[in-house]
N, C-alpha and C positions, 0 to 999 in steps of 0.2 A: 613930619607925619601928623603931628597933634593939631597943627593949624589946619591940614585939610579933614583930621576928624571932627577939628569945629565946625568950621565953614558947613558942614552936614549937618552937624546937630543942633546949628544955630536959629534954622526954621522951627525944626520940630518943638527945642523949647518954646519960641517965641510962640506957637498955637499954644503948646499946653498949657501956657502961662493965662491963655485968655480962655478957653477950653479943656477938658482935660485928655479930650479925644483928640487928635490930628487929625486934619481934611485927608481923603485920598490920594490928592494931587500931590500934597507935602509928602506924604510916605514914595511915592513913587518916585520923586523929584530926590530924597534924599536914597532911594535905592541906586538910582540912577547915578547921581553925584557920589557916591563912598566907588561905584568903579572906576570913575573917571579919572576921580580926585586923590584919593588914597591910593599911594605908591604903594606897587607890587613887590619891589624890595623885599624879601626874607618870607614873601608868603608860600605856605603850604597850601595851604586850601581856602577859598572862598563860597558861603554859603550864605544865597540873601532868600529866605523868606517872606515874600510881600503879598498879605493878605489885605481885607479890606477895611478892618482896621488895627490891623499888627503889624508891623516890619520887624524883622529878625534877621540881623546879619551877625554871622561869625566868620571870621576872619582870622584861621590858622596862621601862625607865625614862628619862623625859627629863630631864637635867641641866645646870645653868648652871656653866662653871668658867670663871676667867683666872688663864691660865698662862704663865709666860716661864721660861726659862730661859736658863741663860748661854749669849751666843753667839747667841741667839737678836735679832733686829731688834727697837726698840719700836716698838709697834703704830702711832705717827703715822710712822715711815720708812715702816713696811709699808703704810698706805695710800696714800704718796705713791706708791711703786713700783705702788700696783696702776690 
């Protein structure tokens, strides 16, 4: 997934590097590309905002994590207490 998130954002930087604004075509071009490109896998919701000169995409996703931290109960305490 992270290689087709480049592959999208590798225009945009390369404008802003030279400008700080991106051309229009760029923005549509990478609206365009994040649906193409970026696997649907695990997504909840997709939301591209393409203005004329903003793009906004959010890209809901569902993910598995186990986390503890210090201080934190291990998880057979925590289901005895629940």
């Amino acid at each position: 997934m992270k290689q087709a998130i480049d592959r999208v954002w590798q225009p945009i930087e390369a404008r802003v590097a030279m400008n700080w604004l991106p051309r229009k075509q760029t923005l549509i071009d990478a609206a365009r590309q994040w649906r193409d490109l970026v696997p649907e896998f695990s997504r909840l919701k997709l939301l591209i905002d393409l203005q004329p000169k903003r793009l906004v995409v959010m890209d809901m996703r569902l993910s598995k994590i186990a986390m503890n931290l210090e201080g934190w109960l291990p998880a057979s305490e925590l289901r005895r207490l629940l």
